[in-house]
SERO-4910 file (N, C-alpha, C, O; in steps of 0.05 Angstrom, whole numbers):
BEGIN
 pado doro    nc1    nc2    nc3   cac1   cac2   cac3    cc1    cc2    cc3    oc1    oc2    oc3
  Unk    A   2183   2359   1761   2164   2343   1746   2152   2322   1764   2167   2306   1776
  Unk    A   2121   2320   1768   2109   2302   1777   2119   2272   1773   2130   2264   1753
  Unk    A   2114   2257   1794   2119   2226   1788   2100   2216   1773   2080   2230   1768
  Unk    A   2103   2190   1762   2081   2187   1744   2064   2162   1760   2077   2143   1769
  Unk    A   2030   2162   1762   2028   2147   1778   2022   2116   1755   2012   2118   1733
  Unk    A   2030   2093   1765   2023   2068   1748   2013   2046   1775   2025   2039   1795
  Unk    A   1984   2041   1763   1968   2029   1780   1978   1995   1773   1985   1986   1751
  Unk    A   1975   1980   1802   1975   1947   1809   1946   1938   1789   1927   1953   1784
  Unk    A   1949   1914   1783   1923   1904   1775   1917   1875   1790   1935   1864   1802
  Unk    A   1896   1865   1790   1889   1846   1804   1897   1820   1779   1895   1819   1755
  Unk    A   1907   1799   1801   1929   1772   1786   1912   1748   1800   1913   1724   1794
  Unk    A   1896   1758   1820   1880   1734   1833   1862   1738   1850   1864   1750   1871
  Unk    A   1845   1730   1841   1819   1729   1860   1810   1705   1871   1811   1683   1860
  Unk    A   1800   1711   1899   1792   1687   1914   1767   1697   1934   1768   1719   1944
  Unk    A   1744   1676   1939   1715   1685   1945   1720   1672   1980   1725   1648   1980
  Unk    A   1717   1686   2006   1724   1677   2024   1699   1661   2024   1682   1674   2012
  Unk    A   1689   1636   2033   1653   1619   2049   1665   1628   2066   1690   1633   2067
  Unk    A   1644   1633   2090   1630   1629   2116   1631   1601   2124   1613   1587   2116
  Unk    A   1651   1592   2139   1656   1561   2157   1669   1569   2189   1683   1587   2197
  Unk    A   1657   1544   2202   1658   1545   2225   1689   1544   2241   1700   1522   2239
  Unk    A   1699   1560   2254   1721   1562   2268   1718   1571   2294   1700   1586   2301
  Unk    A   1745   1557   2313   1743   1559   2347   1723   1542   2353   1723   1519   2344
  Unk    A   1700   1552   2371   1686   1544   2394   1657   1561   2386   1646   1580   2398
  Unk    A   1648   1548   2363   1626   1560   2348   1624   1596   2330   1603   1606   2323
  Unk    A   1644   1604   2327   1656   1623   2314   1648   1616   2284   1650   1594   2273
  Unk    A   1637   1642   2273   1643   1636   2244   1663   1650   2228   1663   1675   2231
  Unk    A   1687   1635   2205   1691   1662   2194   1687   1660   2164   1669   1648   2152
  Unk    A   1706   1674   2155   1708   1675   2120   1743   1685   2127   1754   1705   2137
  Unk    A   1758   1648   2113   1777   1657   2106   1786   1658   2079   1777   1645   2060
  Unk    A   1802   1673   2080   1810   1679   2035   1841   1670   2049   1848   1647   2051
  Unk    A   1854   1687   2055   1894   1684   2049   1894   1652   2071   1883   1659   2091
  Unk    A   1898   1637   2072   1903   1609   2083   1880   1587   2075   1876   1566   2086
  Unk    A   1866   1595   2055   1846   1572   2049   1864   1551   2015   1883   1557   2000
  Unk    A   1852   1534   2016   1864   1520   2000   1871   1534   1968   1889   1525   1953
  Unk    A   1855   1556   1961   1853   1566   1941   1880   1585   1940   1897   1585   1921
  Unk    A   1881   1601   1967   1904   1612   1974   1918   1619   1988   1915   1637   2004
  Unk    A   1939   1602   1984   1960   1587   2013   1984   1608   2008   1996   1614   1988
  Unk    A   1986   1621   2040   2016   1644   2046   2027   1656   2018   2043   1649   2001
  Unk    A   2011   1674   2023   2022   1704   2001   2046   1716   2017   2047   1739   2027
  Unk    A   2063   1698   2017   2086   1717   2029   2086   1738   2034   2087   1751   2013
  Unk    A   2085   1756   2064   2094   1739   2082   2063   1745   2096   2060   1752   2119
  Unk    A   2039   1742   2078   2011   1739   2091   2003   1702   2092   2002   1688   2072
  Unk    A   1998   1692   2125   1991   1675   2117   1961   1659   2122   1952   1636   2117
  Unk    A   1950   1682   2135   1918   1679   2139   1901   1713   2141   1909   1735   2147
  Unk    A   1879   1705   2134   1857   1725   2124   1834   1723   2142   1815   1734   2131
  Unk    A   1828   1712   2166   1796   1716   2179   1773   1736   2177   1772   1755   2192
  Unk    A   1760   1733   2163   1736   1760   2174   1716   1741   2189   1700   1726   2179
  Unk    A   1721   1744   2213   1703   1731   2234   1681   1741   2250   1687   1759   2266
  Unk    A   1657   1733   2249   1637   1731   2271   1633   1716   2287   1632   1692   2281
  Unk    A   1628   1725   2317   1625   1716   2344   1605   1720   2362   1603   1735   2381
  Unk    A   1583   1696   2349   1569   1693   2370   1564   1695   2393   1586   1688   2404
  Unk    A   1543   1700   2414   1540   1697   2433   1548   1664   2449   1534   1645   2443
  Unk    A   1570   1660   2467   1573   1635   2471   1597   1627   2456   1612   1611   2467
  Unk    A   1603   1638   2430   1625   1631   2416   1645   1644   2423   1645   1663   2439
  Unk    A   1675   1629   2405   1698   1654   2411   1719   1633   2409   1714   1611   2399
  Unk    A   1742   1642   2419   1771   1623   2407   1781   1619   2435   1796   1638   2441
  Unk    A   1779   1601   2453   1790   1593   2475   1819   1592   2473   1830   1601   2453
  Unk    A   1835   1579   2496   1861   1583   2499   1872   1563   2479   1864   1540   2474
  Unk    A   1898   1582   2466   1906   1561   2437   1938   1576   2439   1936   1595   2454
  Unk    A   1960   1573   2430   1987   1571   2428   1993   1593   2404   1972   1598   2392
  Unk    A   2008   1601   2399   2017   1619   2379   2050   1613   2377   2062   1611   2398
  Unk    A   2061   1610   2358   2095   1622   2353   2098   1636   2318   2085   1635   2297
  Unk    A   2116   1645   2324   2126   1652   2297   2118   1670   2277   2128   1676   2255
  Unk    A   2092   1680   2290   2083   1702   2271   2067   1724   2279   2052   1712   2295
  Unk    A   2062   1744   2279   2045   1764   2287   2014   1758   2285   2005   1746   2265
  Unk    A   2005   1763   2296   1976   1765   2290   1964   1793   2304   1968   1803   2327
  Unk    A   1947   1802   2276   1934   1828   2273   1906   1829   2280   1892   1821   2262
  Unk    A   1892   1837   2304   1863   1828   2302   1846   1861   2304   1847   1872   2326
  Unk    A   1831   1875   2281   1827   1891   2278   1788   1891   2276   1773   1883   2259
  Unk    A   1782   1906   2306   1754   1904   2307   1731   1926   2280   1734   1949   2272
  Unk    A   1712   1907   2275   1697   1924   2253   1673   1933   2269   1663   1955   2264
  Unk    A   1662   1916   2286   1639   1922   2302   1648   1910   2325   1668   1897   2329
  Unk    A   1625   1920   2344   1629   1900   2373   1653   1896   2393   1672   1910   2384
  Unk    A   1658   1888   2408   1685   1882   2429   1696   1855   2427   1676   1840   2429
  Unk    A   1712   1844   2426   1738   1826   2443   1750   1820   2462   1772   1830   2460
  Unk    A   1748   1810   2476   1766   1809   2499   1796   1791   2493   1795   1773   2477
  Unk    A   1823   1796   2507   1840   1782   2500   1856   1785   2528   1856   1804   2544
  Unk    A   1872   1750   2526   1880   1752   2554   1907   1730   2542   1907   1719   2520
  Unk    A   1933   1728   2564   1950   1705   2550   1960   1699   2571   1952   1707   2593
  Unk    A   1982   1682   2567   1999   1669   2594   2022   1692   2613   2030   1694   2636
  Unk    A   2027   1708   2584   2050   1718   2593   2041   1746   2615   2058   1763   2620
  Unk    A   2012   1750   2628   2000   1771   2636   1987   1787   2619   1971   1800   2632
  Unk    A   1986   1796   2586   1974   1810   2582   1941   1800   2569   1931   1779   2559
  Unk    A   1929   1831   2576   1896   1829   2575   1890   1852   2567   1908   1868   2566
  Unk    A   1862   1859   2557   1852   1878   2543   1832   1872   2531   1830   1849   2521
  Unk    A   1809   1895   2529   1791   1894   2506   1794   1913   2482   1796   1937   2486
  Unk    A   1795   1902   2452   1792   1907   2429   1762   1916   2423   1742   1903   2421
  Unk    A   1765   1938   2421   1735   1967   2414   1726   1961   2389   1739   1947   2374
  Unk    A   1705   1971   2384   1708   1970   2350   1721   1998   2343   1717   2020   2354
  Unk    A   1743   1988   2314   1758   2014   2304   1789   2005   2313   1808   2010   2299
  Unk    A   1792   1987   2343   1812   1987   2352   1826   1964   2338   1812   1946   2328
  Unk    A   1852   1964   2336   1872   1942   2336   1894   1932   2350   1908   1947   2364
  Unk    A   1901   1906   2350   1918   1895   2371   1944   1888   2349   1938   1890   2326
  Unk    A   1962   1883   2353   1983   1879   2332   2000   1870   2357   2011   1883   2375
  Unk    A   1997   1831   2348   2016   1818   2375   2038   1801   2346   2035   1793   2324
  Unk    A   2056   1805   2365   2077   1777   2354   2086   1768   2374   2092   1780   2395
  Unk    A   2087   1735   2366   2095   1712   2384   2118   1696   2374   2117   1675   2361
  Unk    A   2134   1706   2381   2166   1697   2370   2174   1677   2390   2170   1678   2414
  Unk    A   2189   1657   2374   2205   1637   2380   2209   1626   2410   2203   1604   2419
  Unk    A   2227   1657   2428   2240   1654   2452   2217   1655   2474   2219   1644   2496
  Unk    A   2198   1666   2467   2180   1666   2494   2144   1670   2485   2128   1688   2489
  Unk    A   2143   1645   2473   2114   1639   2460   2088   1645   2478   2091   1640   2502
  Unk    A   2062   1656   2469   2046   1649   2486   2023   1635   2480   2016   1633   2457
  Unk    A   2010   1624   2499   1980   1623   2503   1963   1639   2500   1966   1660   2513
  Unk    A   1939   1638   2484   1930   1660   2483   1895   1651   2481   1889   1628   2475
  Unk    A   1877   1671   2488   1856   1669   2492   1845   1697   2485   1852   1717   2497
  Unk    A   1817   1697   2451   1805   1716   2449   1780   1709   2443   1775   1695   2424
  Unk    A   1754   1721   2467   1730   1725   2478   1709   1739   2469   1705   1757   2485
  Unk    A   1692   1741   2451   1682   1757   2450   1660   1765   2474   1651   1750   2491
  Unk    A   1651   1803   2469   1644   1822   2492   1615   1821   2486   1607   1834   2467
  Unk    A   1602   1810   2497   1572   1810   2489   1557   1837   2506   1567   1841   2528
  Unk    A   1534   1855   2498   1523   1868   2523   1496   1873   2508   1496   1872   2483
  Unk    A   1475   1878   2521   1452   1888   2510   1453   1915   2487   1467   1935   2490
  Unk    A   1437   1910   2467   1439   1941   2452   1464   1948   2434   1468   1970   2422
  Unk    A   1482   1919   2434   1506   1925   2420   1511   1893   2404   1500   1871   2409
  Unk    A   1528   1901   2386   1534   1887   2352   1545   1861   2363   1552   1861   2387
  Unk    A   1546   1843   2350   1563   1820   2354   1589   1820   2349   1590   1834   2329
  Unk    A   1611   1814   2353   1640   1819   2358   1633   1814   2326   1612   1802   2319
  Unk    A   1653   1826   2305   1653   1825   2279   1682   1838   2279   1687   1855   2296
  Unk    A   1709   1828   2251   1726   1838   2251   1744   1821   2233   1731   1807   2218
  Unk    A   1775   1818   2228   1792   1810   2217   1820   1799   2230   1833   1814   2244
  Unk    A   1827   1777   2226   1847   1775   2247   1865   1764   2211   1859   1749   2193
  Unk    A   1884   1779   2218   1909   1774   2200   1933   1764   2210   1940   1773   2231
  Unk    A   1947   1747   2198   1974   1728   2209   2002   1739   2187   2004   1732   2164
  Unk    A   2014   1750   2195   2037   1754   2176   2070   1743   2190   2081   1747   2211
  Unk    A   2075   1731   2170   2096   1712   2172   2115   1730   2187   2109   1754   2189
  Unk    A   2141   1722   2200   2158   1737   2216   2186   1727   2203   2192   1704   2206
  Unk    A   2203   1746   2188   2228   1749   2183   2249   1733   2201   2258   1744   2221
  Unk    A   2257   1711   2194   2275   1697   2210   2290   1709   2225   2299   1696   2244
  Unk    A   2296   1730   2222   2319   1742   2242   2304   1749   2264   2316   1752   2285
  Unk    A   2276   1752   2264   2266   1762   2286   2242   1746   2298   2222   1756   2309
  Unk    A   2246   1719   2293   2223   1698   2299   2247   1686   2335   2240   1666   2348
  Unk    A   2268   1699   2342   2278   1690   2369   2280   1721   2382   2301   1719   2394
  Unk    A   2271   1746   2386   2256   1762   2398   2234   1768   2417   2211   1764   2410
  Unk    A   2241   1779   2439   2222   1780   2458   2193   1785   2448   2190   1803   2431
  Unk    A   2168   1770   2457   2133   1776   2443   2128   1809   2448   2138   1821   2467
  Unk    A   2114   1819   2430   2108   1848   2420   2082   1852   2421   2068   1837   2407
  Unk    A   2068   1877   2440   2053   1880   2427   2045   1913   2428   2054   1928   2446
  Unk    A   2026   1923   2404   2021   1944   2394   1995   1947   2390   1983   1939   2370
  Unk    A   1979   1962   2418   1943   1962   2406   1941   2001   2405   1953   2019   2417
  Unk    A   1927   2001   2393   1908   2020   2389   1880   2031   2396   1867   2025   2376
  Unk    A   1870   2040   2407   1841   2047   2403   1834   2063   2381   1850   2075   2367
  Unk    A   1806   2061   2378   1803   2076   2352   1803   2098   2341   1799   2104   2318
  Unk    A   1810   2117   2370   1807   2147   2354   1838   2154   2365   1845   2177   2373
  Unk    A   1859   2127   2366   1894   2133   2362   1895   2132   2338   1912   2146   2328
  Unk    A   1876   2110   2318   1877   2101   2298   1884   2139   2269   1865   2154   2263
  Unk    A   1907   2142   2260   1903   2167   2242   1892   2158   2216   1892   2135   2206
  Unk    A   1882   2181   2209   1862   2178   2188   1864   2199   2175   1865   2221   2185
  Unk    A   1865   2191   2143   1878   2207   2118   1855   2209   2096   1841   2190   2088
  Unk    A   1851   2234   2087   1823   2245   2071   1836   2248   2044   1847   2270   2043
  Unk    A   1838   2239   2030   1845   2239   1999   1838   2267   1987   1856   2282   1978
  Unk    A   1809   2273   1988   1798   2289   1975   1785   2313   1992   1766   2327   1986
  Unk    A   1801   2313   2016   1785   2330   2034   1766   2318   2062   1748   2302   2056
  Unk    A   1770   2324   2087   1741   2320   2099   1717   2311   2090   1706   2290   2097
  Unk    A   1708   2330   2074   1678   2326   2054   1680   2320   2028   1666   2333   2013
  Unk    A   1697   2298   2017   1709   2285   1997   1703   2260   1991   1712   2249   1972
  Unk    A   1682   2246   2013   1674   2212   2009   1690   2190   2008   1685   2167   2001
  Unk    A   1722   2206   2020   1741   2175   2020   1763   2183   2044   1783   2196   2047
  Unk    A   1744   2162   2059   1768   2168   2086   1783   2141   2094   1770   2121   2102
  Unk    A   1814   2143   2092   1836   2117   2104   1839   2120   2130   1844   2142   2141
  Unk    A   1834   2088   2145   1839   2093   2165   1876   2080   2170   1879   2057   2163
  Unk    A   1898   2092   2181   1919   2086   2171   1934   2060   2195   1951   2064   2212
  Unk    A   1920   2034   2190   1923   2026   2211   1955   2017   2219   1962   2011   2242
  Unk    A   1975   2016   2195   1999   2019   2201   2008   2030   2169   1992   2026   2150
  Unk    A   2042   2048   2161   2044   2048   2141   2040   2076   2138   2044   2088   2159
  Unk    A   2035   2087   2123   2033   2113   2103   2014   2112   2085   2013   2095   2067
  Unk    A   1992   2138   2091   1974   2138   2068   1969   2168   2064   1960   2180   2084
  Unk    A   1975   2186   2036   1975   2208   2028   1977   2226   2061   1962   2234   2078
  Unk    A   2006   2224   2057   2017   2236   2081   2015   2240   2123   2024   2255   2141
  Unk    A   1995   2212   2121   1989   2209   2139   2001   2185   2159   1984   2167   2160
  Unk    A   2023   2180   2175   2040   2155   2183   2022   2151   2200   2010   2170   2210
  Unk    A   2014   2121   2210   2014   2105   2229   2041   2103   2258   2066   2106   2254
  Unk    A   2029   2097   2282   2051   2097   2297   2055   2069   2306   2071   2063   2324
  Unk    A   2039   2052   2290   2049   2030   2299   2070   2022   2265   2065   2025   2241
  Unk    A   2095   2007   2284   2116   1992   2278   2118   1967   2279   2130   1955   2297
  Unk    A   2108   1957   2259   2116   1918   2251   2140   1909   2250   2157   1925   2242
  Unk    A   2146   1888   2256   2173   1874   2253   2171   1866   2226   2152   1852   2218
  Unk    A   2192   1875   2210   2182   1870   2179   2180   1882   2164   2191   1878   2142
  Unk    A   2167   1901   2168   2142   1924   2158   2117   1914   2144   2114   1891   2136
  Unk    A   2102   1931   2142   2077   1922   2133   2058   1944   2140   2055   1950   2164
  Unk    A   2041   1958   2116   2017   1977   2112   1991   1961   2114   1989   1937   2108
  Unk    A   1973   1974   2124   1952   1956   2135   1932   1985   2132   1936   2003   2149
  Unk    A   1913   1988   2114   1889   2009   2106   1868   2001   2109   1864   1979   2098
  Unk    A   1844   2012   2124   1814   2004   2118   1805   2037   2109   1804   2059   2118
  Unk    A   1800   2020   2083   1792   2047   2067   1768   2047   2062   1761   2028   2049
  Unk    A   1742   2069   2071   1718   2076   2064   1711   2092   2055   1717   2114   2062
  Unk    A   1693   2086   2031   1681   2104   2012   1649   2115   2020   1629   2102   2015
  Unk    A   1648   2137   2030   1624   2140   2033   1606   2147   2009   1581   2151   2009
  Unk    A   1624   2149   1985   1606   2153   1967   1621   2145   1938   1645   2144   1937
  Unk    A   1607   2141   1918   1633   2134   1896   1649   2157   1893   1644   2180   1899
  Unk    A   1680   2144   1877   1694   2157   1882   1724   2151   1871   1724   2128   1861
  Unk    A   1747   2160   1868   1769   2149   1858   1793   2155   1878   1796   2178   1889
  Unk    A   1806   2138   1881   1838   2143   1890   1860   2134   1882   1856   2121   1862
  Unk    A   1891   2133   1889   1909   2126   1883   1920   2133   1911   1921   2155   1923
  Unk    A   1927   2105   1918   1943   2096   1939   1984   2087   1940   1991   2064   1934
  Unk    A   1998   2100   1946   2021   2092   1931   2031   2070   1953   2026   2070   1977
  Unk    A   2048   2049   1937   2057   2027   1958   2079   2028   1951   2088   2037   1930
  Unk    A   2093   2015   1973   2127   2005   1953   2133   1987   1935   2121   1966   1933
  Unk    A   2156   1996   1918   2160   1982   1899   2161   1949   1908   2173   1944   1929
  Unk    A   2149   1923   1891   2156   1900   1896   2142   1880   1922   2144   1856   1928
  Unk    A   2130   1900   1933   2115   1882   1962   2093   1870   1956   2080   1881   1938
  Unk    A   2083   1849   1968   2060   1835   1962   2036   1850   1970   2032   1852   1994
  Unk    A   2022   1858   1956   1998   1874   1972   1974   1862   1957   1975   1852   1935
  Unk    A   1943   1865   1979   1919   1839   1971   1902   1861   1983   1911   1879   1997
  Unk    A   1875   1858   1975   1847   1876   1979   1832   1859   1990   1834   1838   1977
  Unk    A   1816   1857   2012   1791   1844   2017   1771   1863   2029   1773   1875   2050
  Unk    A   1744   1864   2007   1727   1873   2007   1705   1864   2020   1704   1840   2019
  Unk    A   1682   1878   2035   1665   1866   2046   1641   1886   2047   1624   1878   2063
  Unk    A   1635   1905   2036   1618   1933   2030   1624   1937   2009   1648   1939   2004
  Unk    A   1600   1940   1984   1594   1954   1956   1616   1941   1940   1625   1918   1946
  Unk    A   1624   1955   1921   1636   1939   1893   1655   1951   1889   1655   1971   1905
  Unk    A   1677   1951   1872   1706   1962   1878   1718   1947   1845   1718   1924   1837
  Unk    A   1728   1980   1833   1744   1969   1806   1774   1980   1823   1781   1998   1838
  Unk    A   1787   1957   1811   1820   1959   1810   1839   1970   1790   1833   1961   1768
  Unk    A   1861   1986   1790   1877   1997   1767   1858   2010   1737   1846   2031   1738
  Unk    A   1859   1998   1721   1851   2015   1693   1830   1993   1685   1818   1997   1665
  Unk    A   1824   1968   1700   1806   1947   1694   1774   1965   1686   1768   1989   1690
  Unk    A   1767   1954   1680   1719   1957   1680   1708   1940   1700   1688   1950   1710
  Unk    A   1715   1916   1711   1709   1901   1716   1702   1907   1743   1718   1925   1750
  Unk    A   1686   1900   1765   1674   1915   1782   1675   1886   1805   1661   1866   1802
  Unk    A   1693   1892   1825   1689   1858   1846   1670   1872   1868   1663   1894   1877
  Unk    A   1666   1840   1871   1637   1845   1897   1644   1827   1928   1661   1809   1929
  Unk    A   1635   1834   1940   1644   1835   1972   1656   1802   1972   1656   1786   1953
  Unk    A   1662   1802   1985   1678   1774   2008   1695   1772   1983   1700   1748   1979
  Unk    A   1702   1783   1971   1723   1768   1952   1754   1789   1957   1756   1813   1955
  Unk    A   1777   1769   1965   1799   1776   1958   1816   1777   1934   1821   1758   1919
  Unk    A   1827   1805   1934   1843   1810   1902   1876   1818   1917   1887   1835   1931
  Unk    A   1882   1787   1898   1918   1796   1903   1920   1819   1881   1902   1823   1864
  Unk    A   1945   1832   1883   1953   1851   1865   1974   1845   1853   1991   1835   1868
  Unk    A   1983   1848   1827   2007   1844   1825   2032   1859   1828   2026   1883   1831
  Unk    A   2058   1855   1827   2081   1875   1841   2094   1873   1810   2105   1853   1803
  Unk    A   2092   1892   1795   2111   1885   1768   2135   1907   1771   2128   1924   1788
  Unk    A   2157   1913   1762   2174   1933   1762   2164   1956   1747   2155   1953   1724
  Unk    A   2165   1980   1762   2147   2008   1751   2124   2018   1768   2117   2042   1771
  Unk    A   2111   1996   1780   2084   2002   1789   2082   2012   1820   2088   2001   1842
  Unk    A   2070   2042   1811   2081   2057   1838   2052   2055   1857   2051   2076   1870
  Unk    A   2029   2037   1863   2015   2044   1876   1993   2024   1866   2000   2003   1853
  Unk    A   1967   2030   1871   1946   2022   1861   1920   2045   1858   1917   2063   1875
  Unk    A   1903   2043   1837   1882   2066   1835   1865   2042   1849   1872   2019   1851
  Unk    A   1833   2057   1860   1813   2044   1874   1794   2060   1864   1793   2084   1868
  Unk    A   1777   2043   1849   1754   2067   1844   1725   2044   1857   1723   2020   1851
  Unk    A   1703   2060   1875   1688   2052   1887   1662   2063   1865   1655   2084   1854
  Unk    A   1654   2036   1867   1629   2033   1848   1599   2041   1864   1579   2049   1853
  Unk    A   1602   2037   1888   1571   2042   1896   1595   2057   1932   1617   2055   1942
  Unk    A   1567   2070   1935   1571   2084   1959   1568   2063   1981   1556   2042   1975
  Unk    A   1576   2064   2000   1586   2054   2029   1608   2022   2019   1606   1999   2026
  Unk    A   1631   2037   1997   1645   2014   1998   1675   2015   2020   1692   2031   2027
  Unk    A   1670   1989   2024   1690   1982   2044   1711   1973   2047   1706   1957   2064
  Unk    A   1731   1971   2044   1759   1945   2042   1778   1944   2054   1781   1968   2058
  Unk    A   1798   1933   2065   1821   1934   2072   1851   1930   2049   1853   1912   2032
  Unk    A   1865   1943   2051   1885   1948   2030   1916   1932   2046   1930   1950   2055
  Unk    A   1927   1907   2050   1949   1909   2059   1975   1899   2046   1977   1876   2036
  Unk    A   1992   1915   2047   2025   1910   2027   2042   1899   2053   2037   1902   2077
  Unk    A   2062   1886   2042   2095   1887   2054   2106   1864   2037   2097   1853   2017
  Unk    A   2135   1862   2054   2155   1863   2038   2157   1826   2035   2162   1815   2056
  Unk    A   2156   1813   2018   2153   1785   2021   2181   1778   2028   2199   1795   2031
  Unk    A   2184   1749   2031   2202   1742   2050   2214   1721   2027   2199   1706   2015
  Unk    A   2234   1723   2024   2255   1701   2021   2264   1682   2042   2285   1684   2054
  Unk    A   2246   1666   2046   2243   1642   2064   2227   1627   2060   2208   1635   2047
  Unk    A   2227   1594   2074   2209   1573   2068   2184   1577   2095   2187   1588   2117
  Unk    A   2169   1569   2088   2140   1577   2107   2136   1542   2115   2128   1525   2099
  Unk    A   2141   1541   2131   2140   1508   2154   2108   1520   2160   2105   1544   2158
  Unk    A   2089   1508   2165   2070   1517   2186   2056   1490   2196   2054   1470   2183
  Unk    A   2047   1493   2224   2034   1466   2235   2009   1485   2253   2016   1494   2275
  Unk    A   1987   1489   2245   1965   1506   2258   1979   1530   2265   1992   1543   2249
  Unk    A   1976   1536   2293   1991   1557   2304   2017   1567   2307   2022   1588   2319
  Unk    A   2033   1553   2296   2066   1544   2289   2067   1553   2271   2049   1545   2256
  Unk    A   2089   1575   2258   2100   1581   2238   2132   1582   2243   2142   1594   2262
  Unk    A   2145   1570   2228   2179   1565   2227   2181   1560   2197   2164   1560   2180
  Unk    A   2208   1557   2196   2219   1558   2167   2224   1528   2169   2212   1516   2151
  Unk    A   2239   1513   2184   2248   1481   2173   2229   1461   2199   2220   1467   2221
  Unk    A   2229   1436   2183   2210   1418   2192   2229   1407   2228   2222   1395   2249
  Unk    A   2244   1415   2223   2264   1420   2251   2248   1427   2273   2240   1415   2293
  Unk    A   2245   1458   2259   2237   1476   2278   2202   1473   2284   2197   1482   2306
  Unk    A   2186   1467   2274   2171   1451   2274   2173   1432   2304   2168   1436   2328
  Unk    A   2182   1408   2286   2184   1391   2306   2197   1401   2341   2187   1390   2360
  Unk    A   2210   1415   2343   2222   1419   2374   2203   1437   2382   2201   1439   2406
  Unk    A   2187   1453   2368   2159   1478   2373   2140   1464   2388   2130   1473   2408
  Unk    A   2133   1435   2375   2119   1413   2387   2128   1403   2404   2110   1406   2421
  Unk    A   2151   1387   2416   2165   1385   2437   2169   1405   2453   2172   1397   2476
  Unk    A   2172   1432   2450   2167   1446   2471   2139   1451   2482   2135   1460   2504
  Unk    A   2116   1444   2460   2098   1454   2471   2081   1432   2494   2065   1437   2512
  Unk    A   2092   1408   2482   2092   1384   2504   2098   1386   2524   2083   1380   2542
  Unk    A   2120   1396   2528   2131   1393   2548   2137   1413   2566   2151   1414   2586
  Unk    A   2118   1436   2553   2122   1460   2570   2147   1473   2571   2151   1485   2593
  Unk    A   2165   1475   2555   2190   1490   2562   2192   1502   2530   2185   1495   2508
  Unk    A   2212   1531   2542   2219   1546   2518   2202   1562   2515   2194   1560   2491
  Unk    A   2190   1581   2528   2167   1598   2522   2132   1581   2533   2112   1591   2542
  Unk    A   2138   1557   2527   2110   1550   2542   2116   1541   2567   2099   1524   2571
  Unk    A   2133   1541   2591   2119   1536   2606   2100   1542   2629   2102   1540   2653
  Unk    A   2083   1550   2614   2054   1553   2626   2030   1529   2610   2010   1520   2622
  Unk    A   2037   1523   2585   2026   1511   2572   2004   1496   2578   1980   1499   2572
  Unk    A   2017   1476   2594   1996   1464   2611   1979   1471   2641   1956   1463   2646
  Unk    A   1991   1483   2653   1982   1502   2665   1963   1531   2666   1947   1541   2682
  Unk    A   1968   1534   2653   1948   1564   2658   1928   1558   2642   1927   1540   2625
  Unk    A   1908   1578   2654   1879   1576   2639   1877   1606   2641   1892   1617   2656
  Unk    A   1853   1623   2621   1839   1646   2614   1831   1639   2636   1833   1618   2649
  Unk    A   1819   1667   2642   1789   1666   2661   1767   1670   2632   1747   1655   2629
  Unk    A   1774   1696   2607   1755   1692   2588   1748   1670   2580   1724   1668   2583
  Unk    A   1761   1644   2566   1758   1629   2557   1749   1595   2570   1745   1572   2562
  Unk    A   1750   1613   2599   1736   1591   2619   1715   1595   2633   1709   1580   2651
  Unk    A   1698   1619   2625   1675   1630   2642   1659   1608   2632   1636   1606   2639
***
């Protein structure tokens, strides 16, 4: 006997603005704006554009992963600890900066004639105390490592790209500390699906292409707006039905955290402790920064 499928419904909506971040950068954030603060264990949402001239110079990270997943255009990224790379469009980087050996970090956007302006999403998800004193991680992709799952067929108008997680039988090979499913799902044409998630995890939609009904609703949301979902006992998934052709969104679940969320900008810890000595190390250069004061990008210093 078939499982029975019972769709998430949307419990909150929030409209990302367009405001200025970095070094003339614009973005649209939804998950860290005042409206809505750490969806456990999500605790920022960027959809950013990067001007020519703009971009995020050298800045500190601990305590949490950060996800930077290109939609158009290139990236460049560079840090203290030696690593560098350019982010493609399609591609993703999946870094965590834990506790024991923090970095510096610097991301550039790739300007060239005849091509898009860096455009994309950078996501922050909180890190499981047990694993915020772990060596820094990282996990990129280019875009055609990226697997990709057809609901209804090749010639079916709904293709997932599976950027971590499981989608109608298709695994991702990247591995989060944590776990955590991460989908950019495109509709080339209207259309319906059902996506299954696990029971109880926090999972949120941000749309930015065409209009998009949720579960058994009528109600039809329109771009830059994020939809939490809710996690009730029973509910094996979420349906997505795309209202106009070329709709776009990202789908991401995991497992929320039974822990307190400390945060100071780039700092995420659980007690105002840890906090505080994050800052004292970053003073003072020791404990994973010391380069802190020392090192510079070459991107972020051209």
């Amino acid at each position: 006997m078939a499982a029975i499928s019972v769709s998430r419904r949307v419990v909150n909506k929030v409209f990302a603005v367009e405001t200025p971040e970095g070094a003339g950068a614009l973005v649209r954030r939804s998950i860290g704006n005042m409206k809505l603060r750490n969806v456990t264990p999500f605790l920022m949402l960027d959809h950013f554009h990067v001007s020519k001239g703009a971009g995020f110079p050298d800045h500190p990270h601990r305590g949490q992963a950060t996800v930077t997943y290109m939609l158009e255009g290139s990236s460049a990224h560079e840090d203290s600890a030696g690593h560098k790379g350019v982010i493609k469009t399609g591609g993703v980087q999946w870094m965590c900066a834990e506790l024991s050996s923090s970095v510096i970090h610097a991301e550039m956007p790739v300007h060239a004639p005849g091509h898009p302006d860096p455009r994309g999403l950078q996501l922050w998800v909180d890190l499981p105390k047990k694993y915020k004193m772990v060596e820094p991680t990282y996990q990129e992709l280019d875009s055609n490592q990226i697997p990709e799952a057809f609901p209804h067929g090749t010639d079916g108008g709904v293709k997932v790209r599976v950027i971590s997680g499981v989608s109608h039988g298709v695994e991702s090979p990247v591995r989060p500390l944590g776990g955590c499913w991460y989908f950019h799902m495109v509709f080339s044409k209207k259309s319906t699906i059902f996506q299954d998630l696990p029971a109880g995890w926090t999972a949120f939609i941000y749309l930015w292409k065409g209009s998009l009904i949720v579960g058994e609703d009528t109600l039809a949301h329109e771009t830059f707006n994020t939809l939490v979902l809710s996690a009730d006992a029973g509910e094996t998934g979420v349906k997505l039905t795309a209202v106009e052709d070329g709709t776009e969104f990202v789908l991401a679940a995991a497992e929320p955290l039974d822990q307190t969320i400390v945060q100071y900008g780039p700092f995420v810890m659980t007690t105002k402790e840890e906090i505080q000595k994050t800052l004292i190390d970053y003073q003072l250069g020791q404990n994973g920064f010391e380069k802190a004061h020392k090192w510079q990008s070459e991107i972020g210093n051209r």
